[in-house]
C-alpha positions as CSV (number, residue, x, y, z in Angstrom):
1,X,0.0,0.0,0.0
2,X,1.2,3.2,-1.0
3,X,1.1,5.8,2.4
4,X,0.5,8.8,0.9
5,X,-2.7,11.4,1.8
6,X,-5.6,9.8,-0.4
7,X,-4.6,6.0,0.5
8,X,-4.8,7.0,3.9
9,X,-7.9,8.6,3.3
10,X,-9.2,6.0,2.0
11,X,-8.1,3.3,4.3
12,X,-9.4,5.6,7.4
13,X,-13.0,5.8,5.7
14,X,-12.8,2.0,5.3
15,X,-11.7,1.6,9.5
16,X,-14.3,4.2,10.2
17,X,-17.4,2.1,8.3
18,X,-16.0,-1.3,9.9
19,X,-16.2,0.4,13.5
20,X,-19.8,1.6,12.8
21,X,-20.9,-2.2,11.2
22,X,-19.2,-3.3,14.6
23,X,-21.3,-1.1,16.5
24,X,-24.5,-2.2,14.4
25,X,-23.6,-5.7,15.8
26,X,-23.3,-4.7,19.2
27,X,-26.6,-3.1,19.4
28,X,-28.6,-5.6,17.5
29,X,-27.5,-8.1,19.7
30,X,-27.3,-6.4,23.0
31,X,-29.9,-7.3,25.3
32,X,-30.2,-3.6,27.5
33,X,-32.1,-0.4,26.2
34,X,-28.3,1.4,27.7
35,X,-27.2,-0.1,24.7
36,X,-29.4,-0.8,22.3
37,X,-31.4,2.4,22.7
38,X,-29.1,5.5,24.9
39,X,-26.2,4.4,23.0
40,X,-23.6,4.6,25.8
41,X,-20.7,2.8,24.3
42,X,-17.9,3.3,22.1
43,X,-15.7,1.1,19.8
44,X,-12.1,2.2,19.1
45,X,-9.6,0.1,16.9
46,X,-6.1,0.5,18.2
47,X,-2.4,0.1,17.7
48,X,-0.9,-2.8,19.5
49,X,0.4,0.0,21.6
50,X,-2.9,0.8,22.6
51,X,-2.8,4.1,20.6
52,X,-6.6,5.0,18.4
53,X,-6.5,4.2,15.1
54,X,-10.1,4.3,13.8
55,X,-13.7,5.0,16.0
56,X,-17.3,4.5,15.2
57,X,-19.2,7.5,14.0
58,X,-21.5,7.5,16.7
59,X,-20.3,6.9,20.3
60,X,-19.4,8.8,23.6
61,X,-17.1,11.0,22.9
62,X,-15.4,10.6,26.2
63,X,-14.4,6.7,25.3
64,X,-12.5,7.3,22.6
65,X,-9.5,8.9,24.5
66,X,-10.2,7.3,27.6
67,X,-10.0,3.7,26.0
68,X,-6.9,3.9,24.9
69,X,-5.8,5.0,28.4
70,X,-7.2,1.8,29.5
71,X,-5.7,-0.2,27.0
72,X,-2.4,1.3,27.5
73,X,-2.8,0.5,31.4
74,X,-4.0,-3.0,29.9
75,X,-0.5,-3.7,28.3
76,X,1.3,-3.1,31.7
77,X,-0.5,-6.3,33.4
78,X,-1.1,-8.2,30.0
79,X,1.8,-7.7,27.8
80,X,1.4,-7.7,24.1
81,X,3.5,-11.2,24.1
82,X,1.3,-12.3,26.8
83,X,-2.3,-12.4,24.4
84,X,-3.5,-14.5,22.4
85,X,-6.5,-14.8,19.6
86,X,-9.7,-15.2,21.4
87,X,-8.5,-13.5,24.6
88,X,-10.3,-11.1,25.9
89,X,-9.4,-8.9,28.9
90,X,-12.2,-6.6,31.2
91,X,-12.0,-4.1,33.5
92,X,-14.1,-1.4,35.6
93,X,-11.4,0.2,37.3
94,X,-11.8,4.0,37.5
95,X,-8.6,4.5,38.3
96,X,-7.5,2.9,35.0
97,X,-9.6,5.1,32.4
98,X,-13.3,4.3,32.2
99,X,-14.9,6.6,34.7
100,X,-16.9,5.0,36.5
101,X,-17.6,1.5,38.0
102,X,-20.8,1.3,35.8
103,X,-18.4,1.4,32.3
104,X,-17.3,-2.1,31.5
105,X,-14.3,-2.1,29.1
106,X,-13.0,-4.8,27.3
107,X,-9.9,-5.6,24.8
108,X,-9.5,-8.5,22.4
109,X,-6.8,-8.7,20.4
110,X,-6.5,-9.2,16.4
111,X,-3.7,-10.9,14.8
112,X,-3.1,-11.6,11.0
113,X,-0.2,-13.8,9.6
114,X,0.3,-15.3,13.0
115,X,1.6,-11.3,14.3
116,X,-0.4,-9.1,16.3
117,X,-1.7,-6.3,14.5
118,X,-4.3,-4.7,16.1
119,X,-6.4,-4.2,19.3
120,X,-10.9,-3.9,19.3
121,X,-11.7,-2.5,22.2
122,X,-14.8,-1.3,23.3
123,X,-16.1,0.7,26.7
124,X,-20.1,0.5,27.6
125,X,-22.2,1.3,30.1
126,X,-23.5,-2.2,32.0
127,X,-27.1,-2.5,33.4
128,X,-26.4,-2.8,36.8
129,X,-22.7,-3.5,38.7
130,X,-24.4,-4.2,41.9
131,X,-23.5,-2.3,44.8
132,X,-26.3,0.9,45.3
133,X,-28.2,2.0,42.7
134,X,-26.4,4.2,40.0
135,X,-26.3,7.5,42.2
136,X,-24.7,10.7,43.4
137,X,-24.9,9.7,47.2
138,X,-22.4,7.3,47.5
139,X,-19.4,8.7,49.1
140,X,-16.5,6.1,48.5
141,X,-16.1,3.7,45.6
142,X,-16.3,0.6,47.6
143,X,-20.5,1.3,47.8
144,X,-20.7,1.5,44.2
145,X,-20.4,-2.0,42.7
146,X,-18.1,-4.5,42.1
147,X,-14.7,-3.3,41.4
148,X,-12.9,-5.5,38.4
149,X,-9.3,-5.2,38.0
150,X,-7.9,-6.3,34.5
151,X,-9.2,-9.7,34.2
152,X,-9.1,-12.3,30.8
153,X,-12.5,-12.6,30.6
154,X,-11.8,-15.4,28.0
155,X,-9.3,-17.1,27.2
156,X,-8.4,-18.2,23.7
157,X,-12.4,-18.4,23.3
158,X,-12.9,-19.9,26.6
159,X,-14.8,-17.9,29.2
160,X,-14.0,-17.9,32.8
161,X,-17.0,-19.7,34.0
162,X,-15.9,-18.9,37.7
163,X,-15.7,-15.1,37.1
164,X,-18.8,-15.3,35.3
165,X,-20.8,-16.9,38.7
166,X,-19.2,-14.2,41.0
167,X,-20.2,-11.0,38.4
168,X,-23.7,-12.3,38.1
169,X,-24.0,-13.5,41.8
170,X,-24.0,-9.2,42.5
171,X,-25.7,-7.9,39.4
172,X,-29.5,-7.3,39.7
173,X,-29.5,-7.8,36.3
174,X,-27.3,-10.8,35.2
175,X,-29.3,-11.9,32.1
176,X,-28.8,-8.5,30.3
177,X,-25.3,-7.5,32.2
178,X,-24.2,-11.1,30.3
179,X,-26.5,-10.9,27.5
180,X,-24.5,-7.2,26.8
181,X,-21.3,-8.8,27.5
182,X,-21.6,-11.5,24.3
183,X,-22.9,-8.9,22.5
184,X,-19.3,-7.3,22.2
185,X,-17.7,-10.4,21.8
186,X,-20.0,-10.3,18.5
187,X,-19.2,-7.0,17.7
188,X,-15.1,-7.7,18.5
189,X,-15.3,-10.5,15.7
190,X,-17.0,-8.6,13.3
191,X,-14.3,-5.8,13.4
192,X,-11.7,-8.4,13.4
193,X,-12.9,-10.5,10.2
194,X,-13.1,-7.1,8.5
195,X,-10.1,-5.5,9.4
196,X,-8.4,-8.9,7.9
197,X,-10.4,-8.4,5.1
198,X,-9.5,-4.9,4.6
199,X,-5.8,-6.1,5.0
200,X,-5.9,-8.3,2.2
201,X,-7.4,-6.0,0.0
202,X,-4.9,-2.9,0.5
203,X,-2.3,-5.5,0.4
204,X,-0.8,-4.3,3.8
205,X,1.4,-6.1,5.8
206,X,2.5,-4.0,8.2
207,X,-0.6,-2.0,9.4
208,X,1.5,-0.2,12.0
209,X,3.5,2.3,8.9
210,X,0.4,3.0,8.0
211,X,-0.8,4.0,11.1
212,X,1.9,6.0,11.5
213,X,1.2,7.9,9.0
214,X,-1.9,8.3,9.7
215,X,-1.0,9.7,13.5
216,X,1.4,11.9,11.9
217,X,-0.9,13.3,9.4
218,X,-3.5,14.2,12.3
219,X,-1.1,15.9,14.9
220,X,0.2,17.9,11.7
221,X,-3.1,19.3,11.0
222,X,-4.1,20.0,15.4
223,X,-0.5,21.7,15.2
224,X,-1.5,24.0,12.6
225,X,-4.8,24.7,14.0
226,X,-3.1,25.8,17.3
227,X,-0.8,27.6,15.6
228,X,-3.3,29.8,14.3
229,X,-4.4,31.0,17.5
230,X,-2.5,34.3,19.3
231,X,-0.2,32.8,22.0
232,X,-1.4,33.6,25.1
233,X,-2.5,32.6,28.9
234,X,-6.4,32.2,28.5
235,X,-8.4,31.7,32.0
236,X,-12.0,31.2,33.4
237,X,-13.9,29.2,35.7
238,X,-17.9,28.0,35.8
239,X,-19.5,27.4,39.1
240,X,-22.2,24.3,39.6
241,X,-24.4,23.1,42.6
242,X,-22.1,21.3,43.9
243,X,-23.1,19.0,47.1
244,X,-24.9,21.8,49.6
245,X,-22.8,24.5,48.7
246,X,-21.2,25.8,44.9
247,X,-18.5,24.2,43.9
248,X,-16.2,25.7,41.0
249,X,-14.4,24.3,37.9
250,X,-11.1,26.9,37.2
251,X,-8.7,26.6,34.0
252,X,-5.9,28.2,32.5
253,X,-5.2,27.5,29.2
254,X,-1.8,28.3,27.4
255,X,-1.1,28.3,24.0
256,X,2.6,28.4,22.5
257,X,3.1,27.6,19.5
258,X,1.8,24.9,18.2
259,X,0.8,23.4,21.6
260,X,-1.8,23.8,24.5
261,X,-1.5,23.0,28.0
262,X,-5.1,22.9,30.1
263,X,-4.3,23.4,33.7
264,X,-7.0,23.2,36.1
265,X,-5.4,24.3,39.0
266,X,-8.0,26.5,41.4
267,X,-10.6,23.4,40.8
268,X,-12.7,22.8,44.3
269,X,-11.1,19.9,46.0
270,X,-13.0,16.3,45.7
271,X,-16.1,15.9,48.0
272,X,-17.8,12.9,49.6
273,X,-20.0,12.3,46.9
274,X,-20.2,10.6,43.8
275,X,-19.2,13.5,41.7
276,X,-15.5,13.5,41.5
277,X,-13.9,12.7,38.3
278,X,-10.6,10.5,37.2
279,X,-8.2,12.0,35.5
280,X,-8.3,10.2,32.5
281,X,-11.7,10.9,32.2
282,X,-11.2,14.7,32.9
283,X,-8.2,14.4,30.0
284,X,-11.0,13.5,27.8
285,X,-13.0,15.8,28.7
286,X,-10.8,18.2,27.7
287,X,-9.7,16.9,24.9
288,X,-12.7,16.8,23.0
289,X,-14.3,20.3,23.2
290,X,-10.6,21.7,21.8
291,X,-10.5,19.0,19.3
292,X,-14.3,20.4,18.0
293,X,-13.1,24.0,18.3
294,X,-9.9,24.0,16.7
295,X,-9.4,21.3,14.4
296,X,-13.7,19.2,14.0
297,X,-13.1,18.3,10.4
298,X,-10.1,15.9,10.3
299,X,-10.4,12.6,11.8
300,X,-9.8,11.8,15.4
301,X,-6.6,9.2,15.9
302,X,-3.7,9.4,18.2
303,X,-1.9,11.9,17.0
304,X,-4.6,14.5,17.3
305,X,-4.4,14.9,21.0
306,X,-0.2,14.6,20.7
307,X,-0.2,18.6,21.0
308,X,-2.1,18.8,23.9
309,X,-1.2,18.4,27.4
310,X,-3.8,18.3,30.2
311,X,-3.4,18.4,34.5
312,X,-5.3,18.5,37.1
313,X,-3.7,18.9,40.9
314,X,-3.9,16.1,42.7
315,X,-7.3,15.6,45.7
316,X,-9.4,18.1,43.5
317,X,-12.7,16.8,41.8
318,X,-11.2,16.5,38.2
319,X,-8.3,14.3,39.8
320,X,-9.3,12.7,43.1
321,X,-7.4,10.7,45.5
322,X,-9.0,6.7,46.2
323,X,-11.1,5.5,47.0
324,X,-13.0,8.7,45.9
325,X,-16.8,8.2,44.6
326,X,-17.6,8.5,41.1
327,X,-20.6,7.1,39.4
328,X,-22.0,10.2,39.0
329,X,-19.2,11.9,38.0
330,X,-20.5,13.4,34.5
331,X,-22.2,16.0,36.8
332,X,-18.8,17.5,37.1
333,X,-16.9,16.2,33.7
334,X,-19.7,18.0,31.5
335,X,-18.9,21.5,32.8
336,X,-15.3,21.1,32.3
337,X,-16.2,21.8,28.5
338,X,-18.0,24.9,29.3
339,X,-15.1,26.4,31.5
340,X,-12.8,25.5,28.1
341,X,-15.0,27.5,25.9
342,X,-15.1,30.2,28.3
343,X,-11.5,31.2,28.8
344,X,-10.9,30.4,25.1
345,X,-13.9,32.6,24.0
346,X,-11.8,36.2,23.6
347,X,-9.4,34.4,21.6
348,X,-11.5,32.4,19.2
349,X,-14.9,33.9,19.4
350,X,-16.1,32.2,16.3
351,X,-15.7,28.8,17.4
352,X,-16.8,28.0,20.5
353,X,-20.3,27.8,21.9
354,X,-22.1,29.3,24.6
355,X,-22.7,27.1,27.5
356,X,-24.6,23.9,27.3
357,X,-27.4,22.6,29.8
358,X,-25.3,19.6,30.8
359,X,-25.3,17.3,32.8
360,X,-28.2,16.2,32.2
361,X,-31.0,15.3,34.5
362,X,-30.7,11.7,35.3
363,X,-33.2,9.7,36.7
364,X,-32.9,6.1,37.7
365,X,-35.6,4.0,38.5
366,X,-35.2,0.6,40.3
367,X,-37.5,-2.1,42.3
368,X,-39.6,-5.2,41.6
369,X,-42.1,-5.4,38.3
370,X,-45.9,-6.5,39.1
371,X,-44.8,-10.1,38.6
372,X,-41.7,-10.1,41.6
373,X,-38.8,-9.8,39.1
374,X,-35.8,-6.8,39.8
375,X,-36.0,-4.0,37.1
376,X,-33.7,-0.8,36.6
377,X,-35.0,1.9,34.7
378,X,-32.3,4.0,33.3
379,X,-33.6,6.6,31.6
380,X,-32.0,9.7,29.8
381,X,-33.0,13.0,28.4
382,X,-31.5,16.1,26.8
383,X,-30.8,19.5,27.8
384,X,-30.5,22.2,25.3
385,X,-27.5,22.7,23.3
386,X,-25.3,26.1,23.7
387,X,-26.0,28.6,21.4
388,X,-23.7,28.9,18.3
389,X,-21.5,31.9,16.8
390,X,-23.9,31.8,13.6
391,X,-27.0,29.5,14.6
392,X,-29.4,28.5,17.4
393,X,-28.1,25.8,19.9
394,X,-29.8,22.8,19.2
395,X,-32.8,21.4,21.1
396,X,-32.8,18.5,23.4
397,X,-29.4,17.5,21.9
398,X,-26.4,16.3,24.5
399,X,-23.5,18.2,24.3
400,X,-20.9,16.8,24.9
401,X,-22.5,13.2,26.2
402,X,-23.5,12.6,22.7
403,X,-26.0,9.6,24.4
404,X,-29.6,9.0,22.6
405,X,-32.9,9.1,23.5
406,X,-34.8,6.3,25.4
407,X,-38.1,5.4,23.2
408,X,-41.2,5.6,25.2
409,X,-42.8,2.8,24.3
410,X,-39.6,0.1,25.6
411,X,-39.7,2.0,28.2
412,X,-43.6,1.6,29.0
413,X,-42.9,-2.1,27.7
414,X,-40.2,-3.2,30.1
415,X,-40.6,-1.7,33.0
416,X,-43.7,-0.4,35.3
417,X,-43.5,3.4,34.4
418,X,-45.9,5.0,32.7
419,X,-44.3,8.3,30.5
420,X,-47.0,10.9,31.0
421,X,-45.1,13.9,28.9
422,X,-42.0,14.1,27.5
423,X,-42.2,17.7,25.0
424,X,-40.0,20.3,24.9
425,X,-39.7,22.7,27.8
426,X,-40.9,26.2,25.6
427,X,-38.6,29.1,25.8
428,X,-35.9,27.1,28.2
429,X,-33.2,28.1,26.0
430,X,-31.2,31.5,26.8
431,X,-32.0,34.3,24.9
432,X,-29.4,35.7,22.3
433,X,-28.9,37.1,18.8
434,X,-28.8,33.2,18.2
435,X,-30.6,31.6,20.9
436,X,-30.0,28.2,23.2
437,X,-31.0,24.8,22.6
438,X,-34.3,23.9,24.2
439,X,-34.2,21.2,27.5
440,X,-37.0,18.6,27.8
441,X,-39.6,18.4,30.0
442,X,-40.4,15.7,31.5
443,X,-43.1,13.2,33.5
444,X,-43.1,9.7,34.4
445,X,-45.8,7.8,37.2
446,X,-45.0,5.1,38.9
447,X,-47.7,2.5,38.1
448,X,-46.2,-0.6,39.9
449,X,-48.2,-1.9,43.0
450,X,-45.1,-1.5,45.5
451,X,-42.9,1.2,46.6
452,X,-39.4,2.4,43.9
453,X,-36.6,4.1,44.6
454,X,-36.5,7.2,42.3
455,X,-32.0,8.1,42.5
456,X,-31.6,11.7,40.8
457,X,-28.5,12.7,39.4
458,X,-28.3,16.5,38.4
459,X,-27.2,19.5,38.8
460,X,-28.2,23.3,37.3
461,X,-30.9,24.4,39.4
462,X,-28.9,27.3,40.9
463,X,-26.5,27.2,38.0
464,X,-28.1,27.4,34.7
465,X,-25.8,27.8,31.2
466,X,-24.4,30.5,30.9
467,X,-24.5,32.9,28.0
468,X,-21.2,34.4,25.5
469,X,-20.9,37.8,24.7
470,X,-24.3,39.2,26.0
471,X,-26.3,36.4,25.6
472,X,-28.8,35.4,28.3
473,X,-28.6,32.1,30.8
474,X,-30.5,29.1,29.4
475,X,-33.5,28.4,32.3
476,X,-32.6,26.0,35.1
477,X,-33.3,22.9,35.3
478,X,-35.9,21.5,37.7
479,X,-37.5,18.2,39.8
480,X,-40.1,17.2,41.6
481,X,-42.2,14.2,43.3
482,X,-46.0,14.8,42.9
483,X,-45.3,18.9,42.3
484,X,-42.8,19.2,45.7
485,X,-39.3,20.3,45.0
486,X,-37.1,16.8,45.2
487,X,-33.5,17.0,46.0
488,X,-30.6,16.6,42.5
489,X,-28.1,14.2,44.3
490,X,-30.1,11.8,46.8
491,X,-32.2,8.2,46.3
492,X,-35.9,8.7,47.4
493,X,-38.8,6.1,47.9
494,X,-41.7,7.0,45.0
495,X,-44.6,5.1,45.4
496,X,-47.5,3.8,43.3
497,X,-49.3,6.7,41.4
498,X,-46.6,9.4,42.4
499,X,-45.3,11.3,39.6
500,X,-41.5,12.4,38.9
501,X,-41.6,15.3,37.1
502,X,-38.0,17.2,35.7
503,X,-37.4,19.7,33.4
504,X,-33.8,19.7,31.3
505,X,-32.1,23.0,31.2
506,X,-32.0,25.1,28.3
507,X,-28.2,25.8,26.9
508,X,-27.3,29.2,26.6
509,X,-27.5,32.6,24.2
510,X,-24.9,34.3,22.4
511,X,-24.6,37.8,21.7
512,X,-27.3,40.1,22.9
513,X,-30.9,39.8,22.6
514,X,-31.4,43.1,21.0
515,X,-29.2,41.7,17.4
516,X,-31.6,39.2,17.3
517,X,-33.0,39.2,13.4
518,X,-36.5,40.0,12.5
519,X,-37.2,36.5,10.7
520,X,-36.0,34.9,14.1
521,X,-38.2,37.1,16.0
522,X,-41.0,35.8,13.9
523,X,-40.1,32.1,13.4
524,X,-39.4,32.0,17.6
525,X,-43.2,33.5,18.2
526,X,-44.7,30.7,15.4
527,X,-42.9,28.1,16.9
């Protein structure tokens, strides 16, 4: 294979459509709606050093550098000698990459011509992990599940039937925690019979020149888009709810050269709640809002995040000491983008976006169905999207979670809730020449005969998005239990016939109200 631009192009597009068809498999055969219906995975090819190579189009964004954290930390316990075909290695370990105890990831190696070539690897959200219910109240990481240190799950095809007892021994919901778990070995072997069928066609040996190339090609093109930016010491910080007082996210960016360094020294220090954020995960975080601002149309692989450095002193929430809590840590992570976009916004004013309404309001339903048997309800819905530099945030669209939907109807069908609205929350987004995203609003009744515990994770109900360059805050969000204000980071009993009622917030405006245009004017009162 000749490594020049337009092969690589071409070989890239070909990685990126066998990453998506391996996604297609997972969620055909995955037996949870986290999977098949929110989406909450990602599927990265990488190097045999652990390094990205190819992604599929639609994912969380935060997996894609945070799996190849894991995988590196993967190679340090499993050397690359040490694998063989049909192994497959898992972990949950915070600490190691994937955020929280509820993300399961998992490695399997691809070899061609008897060589290792490649690694599939793959981070999703599981069901249930035992331990409390997904929530913001747990205060160490001991109460939140079952912690998994790099184990082979399988080896050489063979699964580790007594790993397999003790995971579903403390899962509430072993048929679809296992159900999801073959689903990826499904979706590992179709990337793997395609990538060797991709092989063969380019004629390529040695996938790791072209990959090289490929990494090289990427960090040239970040390096020129930070070099196109005034050198300077950018800062800002964002305040949230926090846990009964604010709390605050501080960053100084520094660009020189062709490099940027995110330092987010000032952050509040961790708390004693499930808020507080690993590193890696706060890397990511970071990573991904510069990658859309400076550089969104070339393709994410290694050597886009070469030129950036990240840190994060130790004992604060974006790098907390263990055995720190963190299931609900994307109540922290998904303000660190908004604190990015704010100290960068006097620099590049044309390419960033006002602040979003995330983190999302998450509600999580658990207890027994009508017939005895355990059911968890996860259930996700959108805030608005910040306003743009030339258009209207988008409605009820994640930013940067990048998570679907649930469909109403698998919801009412597998679980006792009853989804009495779910519109869009009018006006919620901040006003602006260009306007916030909208939030969705939300009711659900409990229509079970017994008693279910309703845990709330969410945040911006003192703190709504804020507005760039005169724009107006997007409104808060909001929750209640049967039209009482409920608490954002607690578990509470709902019982039969109550109704949970939340409102997303709406992201925020950008530039002053007063430039908005006539036609928008109009279009906002018909609509």
């Amino acid at each position: 294979m000749k490594v020049d631009a337009v092969s690589l192009e071409i070989l890239l597009s070909r990685l990126t459509a066998l990453m998506d068809e391996a996604a297609a498999s997972l969620t055909q055969a995955s037996f949870s709606t986290v999977v098949r219906d929110a989406h909450d995975y990602a599927l990265i090819l990488m190097s045999p050093k652990g390094e990205v190579i190819a992604e599929n189009s639609y994912g969380l964004v935060a997996f894609v550098t945070t799996m190849p954290a894991v995988m590196k930390n993967l190679l340090k316990q499993f050397p690359a000698e040490s694998w063989s075909p049909d192994d497959a290695v898992i972990t949950n370990d915070p600490w190691l990459g994937v955020g929280h105890v509820l993300d399961l990831a998992m490695a399997t190696p691809i070899f061609y011509k008897n060589s290792l070539v490649a690694f599939q690897g793959s981070i999703v959200h599981v069901p249930d992990i035992g331990g409390v219910v997904w929530s913001a109240d747990s205060r160490d990481v001991f109460e939140e599940g079952i912690l998994i240190p790099p184990l082979k799950a399988f080896r050489q095809g063979q699964p580790d039937e007594t790993l397999f007892r003790l995971l579903e021994a403390n899962n509430r919901l072993p048929d679809q925690f296992m159900g999801d778990l073959y689903a990826r070995l499904a979706a590992a072997e179709t990337c793997r019979t395609g990538l060797l069928e991709i092989l063969e066609d380019e004629g390529i040996d040695d996938l790791a020149q072209a990959c090289s190339a490929m990494f090289e090609l990427s960090e040239a093109t970040m390096r020129r888009a930070i070099s196109a930016c005034e050198d300077g010491v950018y800062r800002a910080q964002v305040e949230m709810d926090g846990v009964n007082s604010p709390l605050t996210i501080a960053v100084t960016i520094q660009i020189g050269g062709s490099e940027i360094s995110v330092d987010f020294s000032g952050t509040s220090a961790q708390v004693p709640a499930a808020i507080n954020v690993c590193p890696i995960e706060t890397q990511a975080l970071a990573m991904y809002p510069l990658k859309c601002a400076l550089d969104p149309e070339s393709p994410r692989t290694e050597g886009s995040y070469r030129p950036i450095s990240v840190t994060a002193p130790k004992g604060t929430l974006l790098n907390p000491t263990f055995p720190a809590a963190m299931n609900a840590r994307q109540i922290t992570s998904h303000y660190v983008n908004a604190a990015i976009f704010k100290a960068l916004a006097p620099v590049i004013p044309d390419r960033v976006i006002a602040h979003s309404g995330s983190p999302h309001m998450q509600v999580v339903f658990s207890g027994e169905t009508e017939q005895g048997a355990p059911f968890t309800a996860l259930i996700f819905d959108h805030p608005g999207m910040g306003a743009r530099p030339t258009q209207d945030g988008l409605t009820a669209t994640h930013f940067p979670g990048n998570v679907a939907t649930n469909s109403v109807e698998i919801i009412e069908a597998t679980t006792p809730l009853q989804i009495v609205r779910r519109d869009i929350a009018g006006d919620s987004g901040g006003p602006g020449r260009y306007r916030g995203g909208c939030g969705l609003d939300i009711a659900i009744q409990v229509a079970t005969d017994t008693p279910v515990v309703a845990s709330v994770l969410g945040d911006r109900i003192t703190h709504p998005a804020e507005g760039l360059f005169g724009g107006l805050a997007g409104a808060p969000a909001a929750i209640s239990v049967n039209g009482v204000p409920a608490p954002t980071k607690s578990r509470m009993i709902v019982h039969p016939g109550d109704v949970v009622e939340y409102r997303e917030a709406g992201g925020g405006g950008y530039g002053p109200p007063t430039e908005r245009s006539r036609e928008m004017l109009l279009s906002d009162l018909r609509n």
